[in-house]
KELOGU-979219 format. One record per residue (C-alpha): x, y, z; chain. Coordinates in steps of 0.001 Angstrom, whole numbers, plus 500000, padded with zeros to 6 digits. Example, Ala and Ser with C-alpha at 12.3 -4.5 7.8 and 13.67 -1.06 7.14 Angstrom:
<recs>
+--------+--------+--------+-------+
!     px !     py !     pz ! kette !
+--------+--------+--------+-------+
! 512300 ! 495500 ! 507800 !     A !
! 513670 ! 498940 ! 507140 !     A !
+--------+--------+--------+-------+
</recs>
This chain:
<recs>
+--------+--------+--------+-------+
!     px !     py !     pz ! kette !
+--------+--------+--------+-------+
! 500000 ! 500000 ! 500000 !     A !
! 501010 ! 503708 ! 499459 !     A !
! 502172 ! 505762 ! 502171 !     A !
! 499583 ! 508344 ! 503590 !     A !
! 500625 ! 511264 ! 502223 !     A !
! 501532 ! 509594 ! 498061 !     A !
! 498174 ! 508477 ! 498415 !     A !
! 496091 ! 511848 ! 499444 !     A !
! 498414 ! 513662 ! 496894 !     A !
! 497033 ! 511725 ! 494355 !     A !
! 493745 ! 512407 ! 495259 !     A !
! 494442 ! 515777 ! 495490 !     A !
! 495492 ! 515970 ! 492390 !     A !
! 492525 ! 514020 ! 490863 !     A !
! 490193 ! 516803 ! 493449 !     A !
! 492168 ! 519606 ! 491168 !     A !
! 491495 ! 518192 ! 488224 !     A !
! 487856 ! 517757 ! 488792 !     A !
! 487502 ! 520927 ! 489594 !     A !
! 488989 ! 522574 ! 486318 !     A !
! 487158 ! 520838 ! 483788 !     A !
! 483935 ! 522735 ! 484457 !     A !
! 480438 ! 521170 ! 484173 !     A !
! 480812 ! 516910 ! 483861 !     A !
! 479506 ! 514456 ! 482457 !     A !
! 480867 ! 510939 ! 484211 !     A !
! 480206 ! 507726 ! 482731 !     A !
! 478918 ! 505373 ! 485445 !     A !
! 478205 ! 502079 ! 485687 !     A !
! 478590 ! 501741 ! 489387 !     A !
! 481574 ! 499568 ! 489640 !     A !
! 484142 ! 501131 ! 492279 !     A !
! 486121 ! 503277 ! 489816 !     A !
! 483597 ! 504916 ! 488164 !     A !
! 481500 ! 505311 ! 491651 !     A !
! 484315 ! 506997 ! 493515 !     A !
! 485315 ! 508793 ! 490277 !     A !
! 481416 ! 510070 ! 490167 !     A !
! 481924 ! 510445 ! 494585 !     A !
! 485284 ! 512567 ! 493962 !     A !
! 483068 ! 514669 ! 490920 !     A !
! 480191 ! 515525 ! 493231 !     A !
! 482877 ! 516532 ! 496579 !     A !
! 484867 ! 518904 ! 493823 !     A !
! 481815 ! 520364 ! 491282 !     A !
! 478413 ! 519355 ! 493476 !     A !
! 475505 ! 519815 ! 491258 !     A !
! 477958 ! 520629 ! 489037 !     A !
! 478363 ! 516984 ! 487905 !     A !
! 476036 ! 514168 ! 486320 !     A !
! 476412 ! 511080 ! 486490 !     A !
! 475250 ! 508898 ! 483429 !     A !
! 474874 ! 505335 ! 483392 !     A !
! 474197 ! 503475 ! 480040 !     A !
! 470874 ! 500814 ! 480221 !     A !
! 470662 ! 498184 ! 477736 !     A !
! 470728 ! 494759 ! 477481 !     A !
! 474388 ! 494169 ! 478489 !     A !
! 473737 ! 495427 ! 481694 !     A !
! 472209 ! 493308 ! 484792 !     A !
! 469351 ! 494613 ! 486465 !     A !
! 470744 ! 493467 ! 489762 !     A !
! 474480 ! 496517 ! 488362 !     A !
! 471617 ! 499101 ! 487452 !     A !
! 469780 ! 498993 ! 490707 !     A !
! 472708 ! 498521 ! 492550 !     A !
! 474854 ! 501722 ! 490848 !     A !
! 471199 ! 503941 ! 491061 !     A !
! 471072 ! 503034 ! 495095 !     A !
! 474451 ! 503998 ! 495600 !     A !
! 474388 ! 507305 ! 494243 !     A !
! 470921 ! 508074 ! 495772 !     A !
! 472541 ! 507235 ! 498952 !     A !
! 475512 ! 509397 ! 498470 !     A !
! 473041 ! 512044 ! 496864 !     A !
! 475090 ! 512195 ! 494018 !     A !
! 472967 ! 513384 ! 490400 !     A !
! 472317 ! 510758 ! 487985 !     A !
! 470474 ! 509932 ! 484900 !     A !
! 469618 ! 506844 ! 483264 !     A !
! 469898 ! 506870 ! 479211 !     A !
! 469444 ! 503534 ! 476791 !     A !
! 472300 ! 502578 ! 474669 !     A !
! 471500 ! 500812 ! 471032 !     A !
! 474602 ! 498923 ! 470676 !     A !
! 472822 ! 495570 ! 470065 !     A !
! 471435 ! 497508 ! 466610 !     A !
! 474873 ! 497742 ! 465804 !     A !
! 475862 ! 494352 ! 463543 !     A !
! 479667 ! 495141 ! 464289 !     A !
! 478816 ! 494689 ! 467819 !     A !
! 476715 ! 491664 ! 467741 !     A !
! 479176 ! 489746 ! 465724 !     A !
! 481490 ! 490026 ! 468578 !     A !
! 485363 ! 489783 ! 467218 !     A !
! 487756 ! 491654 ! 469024 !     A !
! 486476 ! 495055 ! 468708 !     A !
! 483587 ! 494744 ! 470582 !     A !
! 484050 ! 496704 ! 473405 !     A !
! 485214 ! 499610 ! 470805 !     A !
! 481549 ! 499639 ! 469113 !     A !
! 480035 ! 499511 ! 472501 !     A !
! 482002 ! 502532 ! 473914 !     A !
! 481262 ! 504444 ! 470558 !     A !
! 477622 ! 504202 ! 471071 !     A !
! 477919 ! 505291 ! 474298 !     A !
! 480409 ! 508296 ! 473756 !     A !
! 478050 ! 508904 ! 470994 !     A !
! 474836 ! 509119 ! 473240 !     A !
! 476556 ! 510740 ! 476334 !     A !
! 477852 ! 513579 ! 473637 !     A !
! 474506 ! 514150 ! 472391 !     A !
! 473641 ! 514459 ! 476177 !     A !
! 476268 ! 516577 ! 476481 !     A !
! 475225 ! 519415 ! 474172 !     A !
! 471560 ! 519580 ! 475047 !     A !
! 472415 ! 519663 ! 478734 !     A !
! 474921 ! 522389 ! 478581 !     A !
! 477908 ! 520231 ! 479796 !     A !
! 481855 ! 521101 ! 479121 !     A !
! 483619 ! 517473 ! 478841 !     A !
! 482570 ! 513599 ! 479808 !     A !
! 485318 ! 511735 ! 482329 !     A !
! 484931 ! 508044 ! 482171 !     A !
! 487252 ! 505490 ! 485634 !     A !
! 489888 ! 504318 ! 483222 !     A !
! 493065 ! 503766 ! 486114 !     A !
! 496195 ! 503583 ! 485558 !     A !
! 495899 ! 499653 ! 485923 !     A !
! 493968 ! 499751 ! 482990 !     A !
! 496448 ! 501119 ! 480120 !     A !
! 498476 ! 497768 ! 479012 !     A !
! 495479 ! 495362 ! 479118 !     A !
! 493448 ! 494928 ! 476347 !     A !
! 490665 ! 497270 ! 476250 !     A !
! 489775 ! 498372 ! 472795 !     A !
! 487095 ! 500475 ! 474081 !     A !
! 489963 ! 502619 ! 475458 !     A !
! 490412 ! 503839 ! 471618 !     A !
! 486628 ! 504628 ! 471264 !     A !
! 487020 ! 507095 ! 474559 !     A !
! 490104 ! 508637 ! 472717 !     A !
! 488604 ! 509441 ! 469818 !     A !
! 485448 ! 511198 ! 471363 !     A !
! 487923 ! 513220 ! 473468 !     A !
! 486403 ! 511935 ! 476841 !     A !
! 488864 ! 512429 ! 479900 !     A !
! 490500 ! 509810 ! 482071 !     A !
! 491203 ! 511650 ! 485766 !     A !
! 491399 ! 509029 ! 487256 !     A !
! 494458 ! 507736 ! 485176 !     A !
! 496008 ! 511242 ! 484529 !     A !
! 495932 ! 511455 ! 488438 !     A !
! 498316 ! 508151 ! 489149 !     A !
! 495917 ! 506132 ! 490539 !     A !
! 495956 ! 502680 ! 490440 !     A !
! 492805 ! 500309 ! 491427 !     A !
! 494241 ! 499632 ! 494503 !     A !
! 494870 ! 503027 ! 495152 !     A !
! 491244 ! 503222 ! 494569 !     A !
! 489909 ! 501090 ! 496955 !     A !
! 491957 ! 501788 ! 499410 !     A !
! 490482 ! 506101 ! 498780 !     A !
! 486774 ! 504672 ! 498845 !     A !
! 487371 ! 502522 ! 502362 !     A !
! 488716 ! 505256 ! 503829 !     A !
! 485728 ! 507567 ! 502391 !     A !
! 483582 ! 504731 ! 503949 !     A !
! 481605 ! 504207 ! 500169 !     A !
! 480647 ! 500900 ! 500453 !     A !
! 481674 ! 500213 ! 496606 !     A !
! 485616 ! 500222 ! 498175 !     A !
! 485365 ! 495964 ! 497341 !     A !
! 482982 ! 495450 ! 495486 !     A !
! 483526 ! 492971 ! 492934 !     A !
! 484785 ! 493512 ! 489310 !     A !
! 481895 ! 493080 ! 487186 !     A !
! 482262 ! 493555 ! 482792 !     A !
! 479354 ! 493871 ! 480713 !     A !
! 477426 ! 490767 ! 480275 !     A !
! 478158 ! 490563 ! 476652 !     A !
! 482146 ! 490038 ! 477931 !     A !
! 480695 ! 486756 ! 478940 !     A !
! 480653 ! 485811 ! 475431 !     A !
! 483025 ! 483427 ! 473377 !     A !
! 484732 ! 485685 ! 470486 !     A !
! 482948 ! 484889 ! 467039 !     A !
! 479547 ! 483840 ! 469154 !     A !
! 476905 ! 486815 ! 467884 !     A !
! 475919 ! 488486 ! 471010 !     A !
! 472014 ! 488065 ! 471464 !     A !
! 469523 ! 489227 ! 474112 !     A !
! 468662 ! 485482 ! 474876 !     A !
! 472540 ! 484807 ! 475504 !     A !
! 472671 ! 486960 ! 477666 !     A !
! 469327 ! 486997 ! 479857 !     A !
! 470883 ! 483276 ! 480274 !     A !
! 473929 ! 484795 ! 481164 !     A !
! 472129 ! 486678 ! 483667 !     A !
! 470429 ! 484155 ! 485111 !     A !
! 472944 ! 481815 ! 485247 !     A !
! 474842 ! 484528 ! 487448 !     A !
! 472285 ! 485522 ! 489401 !     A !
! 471497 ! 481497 ! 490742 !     A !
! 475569 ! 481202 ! 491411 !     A !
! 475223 ! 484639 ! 493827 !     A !
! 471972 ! 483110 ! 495174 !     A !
! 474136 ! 480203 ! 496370 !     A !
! 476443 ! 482383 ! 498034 !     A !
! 479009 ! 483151 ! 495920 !     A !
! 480281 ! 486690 ! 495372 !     A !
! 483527 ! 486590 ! 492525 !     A !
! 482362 ! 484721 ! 489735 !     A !
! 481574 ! 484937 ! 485774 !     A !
! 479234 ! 482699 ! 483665 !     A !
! 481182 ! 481865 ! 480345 !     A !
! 478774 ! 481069 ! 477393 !     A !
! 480161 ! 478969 ! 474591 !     A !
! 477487 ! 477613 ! 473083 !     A !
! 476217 ! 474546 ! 474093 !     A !
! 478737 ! 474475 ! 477019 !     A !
! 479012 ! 476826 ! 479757 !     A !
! 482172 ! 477377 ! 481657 !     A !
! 481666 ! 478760 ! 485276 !     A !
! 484266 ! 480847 ! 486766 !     A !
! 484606 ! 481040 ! 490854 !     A !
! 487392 ! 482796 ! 493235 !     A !
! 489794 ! 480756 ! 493682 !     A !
! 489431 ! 481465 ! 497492 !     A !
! 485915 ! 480757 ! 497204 !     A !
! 486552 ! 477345 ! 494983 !     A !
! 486611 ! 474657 ! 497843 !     A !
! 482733 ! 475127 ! 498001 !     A !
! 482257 ! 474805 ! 494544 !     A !
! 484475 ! 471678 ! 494797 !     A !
! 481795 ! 469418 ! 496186 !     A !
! 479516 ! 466935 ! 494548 !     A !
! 476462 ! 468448 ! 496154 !     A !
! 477223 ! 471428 ! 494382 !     A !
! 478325 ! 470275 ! 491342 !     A !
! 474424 ! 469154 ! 491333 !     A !
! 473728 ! 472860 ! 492006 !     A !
! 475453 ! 473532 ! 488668 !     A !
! 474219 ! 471058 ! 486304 !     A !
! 470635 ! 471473 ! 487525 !     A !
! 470962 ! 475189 ! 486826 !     A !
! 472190 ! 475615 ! 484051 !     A !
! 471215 ! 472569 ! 482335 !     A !
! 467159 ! 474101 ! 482382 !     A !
! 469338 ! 477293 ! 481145 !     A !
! 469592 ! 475583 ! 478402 !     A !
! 473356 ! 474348 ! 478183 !     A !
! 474242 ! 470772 ! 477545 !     A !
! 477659 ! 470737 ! 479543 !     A !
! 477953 ! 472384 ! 482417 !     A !
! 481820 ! 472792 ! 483657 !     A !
! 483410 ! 474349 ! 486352 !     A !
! 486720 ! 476632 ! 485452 !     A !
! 489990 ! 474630 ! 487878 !     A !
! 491806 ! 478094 ! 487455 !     A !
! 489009 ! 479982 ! 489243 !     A !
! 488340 ! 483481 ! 488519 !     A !
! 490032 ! 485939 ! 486003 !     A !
! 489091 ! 489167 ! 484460 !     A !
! 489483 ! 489008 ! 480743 !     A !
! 489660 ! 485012 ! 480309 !     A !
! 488250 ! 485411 ! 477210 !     A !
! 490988 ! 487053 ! 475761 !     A !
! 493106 ! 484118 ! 476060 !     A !
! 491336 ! 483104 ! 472575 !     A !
! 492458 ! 486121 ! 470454 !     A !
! 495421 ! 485804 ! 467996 !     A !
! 498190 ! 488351 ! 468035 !     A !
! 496581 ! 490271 ! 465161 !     A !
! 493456 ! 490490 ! 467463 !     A !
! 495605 ! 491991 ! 470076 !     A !
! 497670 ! 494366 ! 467591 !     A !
! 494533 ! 495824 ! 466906 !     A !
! 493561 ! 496700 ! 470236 !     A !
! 496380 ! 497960 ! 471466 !     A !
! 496645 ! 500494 ! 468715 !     A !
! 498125 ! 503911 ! 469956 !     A !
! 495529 ! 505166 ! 470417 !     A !
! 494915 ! 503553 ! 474492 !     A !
! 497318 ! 505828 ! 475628 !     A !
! 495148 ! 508168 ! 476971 !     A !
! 497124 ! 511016 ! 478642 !     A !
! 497000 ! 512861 ! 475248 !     A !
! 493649 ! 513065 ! 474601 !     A !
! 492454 ! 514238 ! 478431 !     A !
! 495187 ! 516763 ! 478016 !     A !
! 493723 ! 518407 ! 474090 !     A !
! 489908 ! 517937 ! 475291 !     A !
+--------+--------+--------+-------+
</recs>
């Protein structure tokens, strides 16, 4: 962990920023970067700030309720807007450039909001954790000029959860949670069936009282992802019944359980190096482009 005083200069720094940028728009989805990001908006601007969060298919009823009760409780302003990426047949075919069609449409949306509303700039919770993975939807932000403060301020996700324990927002450990189209095998189209399944299948596992975890669709087989920390209950033959009986009336024919537990981005492990090339275009360097907005 950071010393003290690295830590609240950082924070400072991303306070200073906030407050320079004028009237904001931030992206929300309610995970814990963009909540404190949308917490550290509201301390610096007040009513000032808006926070936006994106409602379409992609997103689980159980993240939208969640991400509108915890700005309600920190009485922080936000709006709820519908996203059309599923329209969008470069989406729904799902190669490697998803996530850049799905940020477009909502850059695209959250600009439009921006104009009518009178805003100056959109900041989306980008960290500085976030810059070598692959995240092609990193480019999309780029190239509609929206501002990273919480990377151009140094911080780091743990920096980031350590700043929301100590602010008390109960987000601080909340678990990592991608868009339910992530869930996804590359190439698979990405349909609203799929992922109500997806959903579902999700929503059962947390009902059994597990908190880290992703449902991995591919096709007739689904692959279920635990924390590893959390895999010695999944490791039983009473739940193993659990599983099958779940998923199989979900419709899957195989139902497996994932031996390396949990990992954001296992998906990727299926792209090629050309798949990966494109991603990482230039273009995810993001400094640059908070810095000409």
């Amino acid at each position: 962990m950071l010393p003290a005083s690295t830590l609240n200069e950082k924070a400072e720094r991303l306070r200073q920023i906030l407050a320079s940028r004028g009237r904001l728009i931030v992206a929300y989805s309610g995970g814990v970067d963009s909540a404190f990001l949308a917490w550290m908006a509201h301390q610096a601007l007040g009513n000032q700030m808006l926070a936006v969060i994106a409602d379409s298919a992609s997103l689980a009823r159980t993240q939208l309720e969640d991400a509108l009760l915890f700005a309600r409780e920190r009485q922080i302003p936000v709006e709820v807007v519908e996203t059309q990426e599923l329209q969008n047949p470069a989406y729904v075919r799902n190669d490697s450039m998803r996530c850049f069609h799905c940020k477009d449409e909502l850059f695209t949306v959250l600009e439009r909001y921006r104009e009518t509303g009178g805003f100056d700039v959109i900041a989306f919770g980008v960290n500085a954790d976030d810059v070598g993975d692959f995240r092609p939807g990193q480019q999309a932000a780029r190239q509609h000029h929206v501002l990273a403060p919480l990377l151009d301020a140094g911080l780091t996700k743990a920096d980031i959860r350590e700043l929301a324990r100590r602010a008390d927002l109960r987000v601080w450990d909340k678990p990592a949670s991608a868009c339910l189209s992530s869930r996804i095998e590359y190439g698979r189209e990405v349909t609203p069936e799929a992922l109500r399944v997806i959903e579902r299948g999700e929503d059962a596992l947390r009902a059994l009282g597990f908190r880290q975890l992703r449902v991995r669709h591919h096709g007739e087989i689904v692959r279920i992802e635990i924390a590893r920390e959390e895999l010695p209950r999944a490791l039983t033959p009473e739940m193993a019944t659990a599983f099958t009986k779940v998923f199989k009336q979900l419709g899957f024919k195989f139902v497996t359980l994932d031996l390396e537990g949990f990992r954001s981005g296992s998906m990727n492990q299926l792209l090629t190096a050309d798949d990966l090339v494109r991603g990482r275009s230039p273009g995810l360097i993001l400094k640059s482009a908070a810095r000409s907005s």
